[in-house]
Phi, psi and omega in degrees: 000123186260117156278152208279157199300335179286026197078151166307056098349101194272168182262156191255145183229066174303101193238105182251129155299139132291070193106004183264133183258158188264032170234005138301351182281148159297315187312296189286012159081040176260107151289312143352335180265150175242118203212032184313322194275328176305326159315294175297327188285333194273339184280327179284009198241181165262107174269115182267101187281037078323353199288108200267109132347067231278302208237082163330034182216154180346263205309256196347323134289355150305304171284345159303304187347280217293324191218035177028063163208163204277174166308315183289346157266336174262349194100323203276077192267012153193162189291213185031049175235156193252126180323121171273136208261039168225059134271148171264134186266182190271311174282351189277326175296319184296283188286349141281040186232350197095060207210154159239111187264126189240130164218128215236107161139199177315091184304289186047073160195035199236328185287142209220007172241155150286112171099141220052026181287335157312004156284129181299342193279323171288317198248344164281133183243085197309168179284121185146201227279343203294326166258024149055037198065022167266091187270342200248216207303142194231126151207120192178163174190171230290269185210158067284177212224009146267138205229035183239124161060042166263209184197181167208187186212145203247240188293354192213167189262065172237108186293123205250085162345098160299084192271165207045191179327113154351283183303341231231359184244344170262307180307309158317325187265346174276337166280301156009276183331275194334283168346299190306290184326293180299022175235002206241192169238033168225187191263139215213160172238125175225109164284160190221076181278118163288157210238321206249164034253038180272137176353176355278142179286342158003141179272355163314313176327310193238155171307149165320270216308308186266316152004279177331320178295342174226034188245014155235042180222156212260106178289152183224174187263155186276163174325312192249049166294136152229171187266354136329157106289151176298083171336305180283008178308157168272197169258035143300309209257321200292150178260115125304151173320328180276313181302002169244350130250050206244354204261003139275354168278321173311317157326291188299327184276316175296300182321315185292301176354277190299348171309293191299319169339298206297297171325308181292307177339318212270325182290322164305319207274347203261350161295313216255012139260014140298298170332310218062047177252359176320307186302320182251020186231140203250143111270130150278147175188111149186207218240194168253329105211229226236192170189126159314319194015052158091013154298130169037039149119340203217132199253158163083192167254230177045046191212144204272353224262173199280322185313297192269349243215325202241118183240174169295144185210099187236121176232141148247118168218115196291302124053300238175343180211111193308144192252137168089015200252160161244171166195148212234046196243164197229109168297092169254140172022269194281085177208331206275322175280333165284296161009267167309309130339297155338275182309316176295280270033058169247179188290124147294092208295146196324300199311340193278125184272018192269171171264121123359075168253350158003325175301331216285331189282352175266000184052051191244150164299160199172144192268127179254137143314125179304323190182145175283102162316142177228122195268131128236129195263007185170190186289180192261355169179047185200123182313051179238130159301167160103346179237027182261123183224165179229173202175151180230141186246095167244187194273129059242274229273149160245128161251161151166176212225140174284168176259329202254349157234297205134347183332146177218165170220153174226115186226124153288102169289348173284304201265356215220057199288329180255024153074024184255046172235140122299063204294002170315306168272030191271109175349298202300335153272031175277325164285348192274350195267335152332308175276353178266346177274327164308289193313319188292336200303293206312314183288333143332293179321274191312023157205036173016069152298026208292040188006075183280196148289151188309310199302326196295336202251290177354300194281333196246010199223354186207166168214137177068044178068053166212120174313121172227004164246165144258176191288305189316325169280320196267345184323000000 
């Protein structure tokens, strides 16, 4: 085992997808996916099959990522709004820790307009408090979604040209890294936010090469498709006639996507065993969240429904964590930075709200959430009511409820997977839906959650799409 000159300290390695849902994975028993290196990694790993989506969208689930905290604490209740940095983040611990924090890819928490995100004033993220402690090497920019020839920005807003494939070009520069890191003498953290399989699907979009593996195999709408839009859809969510029948070619696209996903995967894990750094590196690896593809009515995220919500969560560290093991305790969003602290044996910061389960990947006992809270707070990237919902995620049941009726919902995800009984008016649940209904009031409470309107964070929380308060400043 080769260690970095700083004491055994391990190093962290975080590699999350864009869109990619876990039941697109081989490992989760998607025959269709080719997914060999994601695969092999889940037999080396601690596999969390609960691992939740606390907010199913970009920004919003970052800024849980970044600051163990639910949405209604950080601000970011949709995208293209601007971070506010006065959290202590998950890199500001790692690097006052001795840590050299590197981060490569899709930022999205930086951009204050709808639109224009290809302007550097969008998408460049000066050196400061604006990256939440990622001091050391930076190559990112706010978000796109064309992954041929793009670019990124280290220190200036000077667009640095990625030639070829994105994914296949962050991953190079995320092995660099790594390399650079491992000869020095401190111990380093490198996130790797992949861009892809999220839209737009096209075969322009993906390599050839990966396509091909799928480009005779037959995709079909899933079981539980309707032919509806989801009344409570954004403009994100609604499907037109031509996007539903456009959703196995799409399918087909994603599946190469997520192909190529693999492949790079398959290249972090097998550097950092030429290093001999396997042994003293935490690796991660999973998404942000899910895609719908015309389940129950509805295209895009921002939903409570398993499609967009369950996502992959796979940690290794041979070191400390049994290879090939599970755990069904249910893992959200702001859980992943205490989590992950913990094992490092670093500090949690007080503000943070997320749980410690960290016992569950050492395979240890531990006090669990009955269930993850889950938030939504508004259209996916626009000031409109009408779409706001709050929901529990638990290993049986999903509850939840709109803001704008009261409407609810309850699904046994166990006996019920594609989620088409609705059991709110069944006798025989009437106490389970009592009781998720206490919880949630309770989980609310307990982060002062006061299910505003989308609009409601527009007027009292930000001015010109900049965050400009926190829950702790506006208390």
């Amino acid at each position: 085992m080769r260690q970095n000159k700083n004491g055994n300290k391990p190093n962290l390695v975080y590699v999350f997808a864009d869109q990619l849902r876990l039941s697109s994975c081989g490992f989760a028993g998607d025959e269709k996916a080719i997914t060999p290196n994601i695969d092999r990694l889940a037999c080396m790993s601690m596999n969390y099959t609960n691992a939740i989506s606390g907010h199913p969208v970009c920004a919003p689930y970052r800024a849980s990522l970044f600051t163990g905290k639910y949405t209604t604490s950080t601000g970011m209740v949709i995208n293209e709004i601007r971070m506010n940095p006065n959290h202590r983040s998950f890199a500001n611990v790692l690097h006052d820790h001795g840590y050299d924090t590197s981060y490569i890819g899709k930022w999205h928490l930086w951009a204050n307009e709808l639109g224009n995100h290809l302007d550097s004033r969008n998408s460049y993220v000066p050196p400061g408090s604006h990256r939440l402690g990622f001091d050391g090497f930076w190559a990112a920019y706010n978000f796109h979604h064309n992954y041929y020839d793009m670019y990124y920005h280290t220190d200036s807003p000077e667009k640095i040209v990625m030639e070829g494939y994105e994914p296949d070009g962050q991953t190079s520069l995320a092995i660099e890294q790594i390399k650079r890191m491992a000869a020095s003498d401190k111990p380093f953290a490198l996130f790797l936010s992949l861009g892809t399989p999220h839209d737009p699907w096209d075969t322009g979009n993906v390599p050839p090469l990966y396509y091909d593996m799928f480009k005779n195999v037959d995709f079909t709408l899933p079981l539980n498709y309707s032919e509806a839009d989801d009344p409570y859809s954004d403009g994100w969510a609604a499907l037109n006639p031509e996007m539903r029948r456009s959703i196995p070619d799409w399918l087909r696209v994603y599946y190469a996507m997520t192909a190529n996903l693999d492949w790079n995967v398959g290249r972090i894990v097998n550097v950092l065993q030429d290093l001999e750094l396997t042994d003293n590196t935490v690796v991660v690896f999973t998404s942000d969240h899910g895609e719908m593809f015309g389940a129950h009515g509805r295209g895009g995220k921002n939903i409570f429904y398993e499609e967009a919500v369950r996502v992959p969560f796979l940690i290794r560290w041979p070191q400390k964590i049994e290879e090939g093991s599970t755990t069904d305790v249910c893992l959200n969003t702001c859980d992943i930075m205490p989590t992950l602290l913990s094992l490092l044996e670093l500090p949690i910061p007080s503000e943070v709200e997320g749980t410690d389960l960290s016992f569950a990947a050492l395979g240890k006992d531990g006090l669990e959430p009955e269930a993850a809270f889950l938030q939504g707070t508004g259209a996916t990237a626009d000031w409109s009511d009408g779409h706001e919902w709050r929901a529990l995620r638990s290993k049986r049941y999903t509850y939840a409820i709109y803001r704008v009726d009261r409407h609810e919902y309850l699904f046994d995800n166990q006996a019920d997977p594609y989620q088409l009984t609705n059991l709110v008016d069944h006798d025989d649940y009437l106490d389970v839906l009592t009781r998720f209904r206490d919880m949630l009031e309770q989980k609310m409470q307990q982060h002062g959650d006061t299910f505003e309107s989308c609009s409601w964070y527009r007027d009292h929380w930000t001015e010109d799409r900049r965050i400009v308060r926190t829950a702790t400043l506006d208390s």
